[in-house]
N, C-alpha and C positions, 0 to 999 in steps of 0.2 A: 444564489448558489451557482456555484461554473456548472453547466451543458456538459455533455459528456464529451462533446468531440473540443471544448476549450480544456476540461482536464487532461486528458488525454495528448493534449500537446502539450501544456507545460511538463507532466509527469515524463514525455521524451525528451524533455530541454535538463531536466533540472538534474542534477547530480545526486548520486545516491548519497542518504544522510552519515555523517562518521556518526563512529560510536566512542566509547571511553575504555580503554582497559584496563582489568581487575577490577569491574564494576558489573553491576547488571544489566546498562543498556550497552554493553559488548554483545550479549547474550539478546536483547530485544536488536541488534542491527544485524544480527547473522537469521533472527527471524523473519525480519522483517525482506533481507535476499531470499529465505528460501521460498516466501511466498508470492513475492516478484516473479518468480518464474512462473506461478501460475497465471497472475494477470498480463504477464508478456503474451499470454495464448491469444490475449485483444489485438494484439498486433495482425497477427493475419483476419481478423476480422475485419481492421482499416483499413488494409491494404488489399486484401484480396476477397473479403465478404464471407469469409470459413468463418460460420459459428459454431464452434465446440468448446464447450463449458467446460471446466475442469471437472476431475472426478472426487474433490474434494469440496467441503463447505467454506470457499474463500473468504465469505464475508465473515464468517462465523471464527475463522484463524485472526483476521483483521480486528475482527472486535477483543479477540485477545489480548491480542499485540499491543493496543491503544488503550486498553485495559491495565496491561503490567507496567506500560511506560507512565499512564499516567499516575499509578499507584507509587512508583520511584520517584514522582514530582515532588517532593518535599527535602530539604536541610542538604539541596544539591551546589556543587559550588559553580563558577560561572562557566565555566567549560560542560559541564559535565550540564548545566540547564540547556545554551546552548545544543548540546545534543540531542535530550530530550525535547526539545520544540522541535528540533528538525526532523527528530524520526515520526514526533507526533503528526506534524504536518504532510510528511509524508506517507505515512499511512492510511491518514484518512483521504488522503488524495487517492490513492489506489483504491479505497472501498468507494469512493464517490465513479470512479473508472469503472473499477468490475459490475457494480450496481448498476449503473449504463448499460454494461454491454449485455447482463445477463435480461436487460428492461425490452432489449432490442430482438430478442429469442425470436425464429422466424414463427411462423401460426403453425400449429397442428393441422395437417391434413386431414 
């Protein structure tokens, strides 16, 4: 499995995944930004050491997400598979990200 600080930089390199429209991963790739911005919060944790968690269940949206795309997996044609691998792939790259950082939570005093 990638380390969190290898995920972590490919997930900065890699381009966000297209989606299909008038389809439903339109709908899972505008999900999958809106919850990007909560794993974006990692950013100032690598750069600057601020751990603040979001105030929502990230993982728990992620597993959604990875959830409904792979439920779409089936009678797709080759564009619209391609999209589906790339958002799957990128999804679970974010929850393998935020599962790092939330692993990394400093100790209770």
């Amino acid at each position: 499995m990638l380390s969190f600080q290898d995920a972590y930089t490919l997930w900065r390199w890699l381009p966000f995944p297209r989606g299909v429209l008038n389809h439903p991963l339109g709908d899972t790739k505008g999900e999958l930004a809106g919850t990007e911005e909560y794993v974006a919060t990692v950013i100032r944790f690598v750069e600057r050491g601020i751990f603040i968690p979001a105030q929502i269940d990230v993982l728990a949206r992620l597993d959604r997400i990875i959830g409904r795309i792979e439920a779409l997996n089936s009678g797709l044609t080759e564009e619209q598979q391609i999209s589906a691998d790339q958002q799957h792939a990128y999804a679970v790259l974010m929850k393998i990200i935020y599962a790092g950082f939330l692993s990394q939570a400093p100790a209770e005093p």
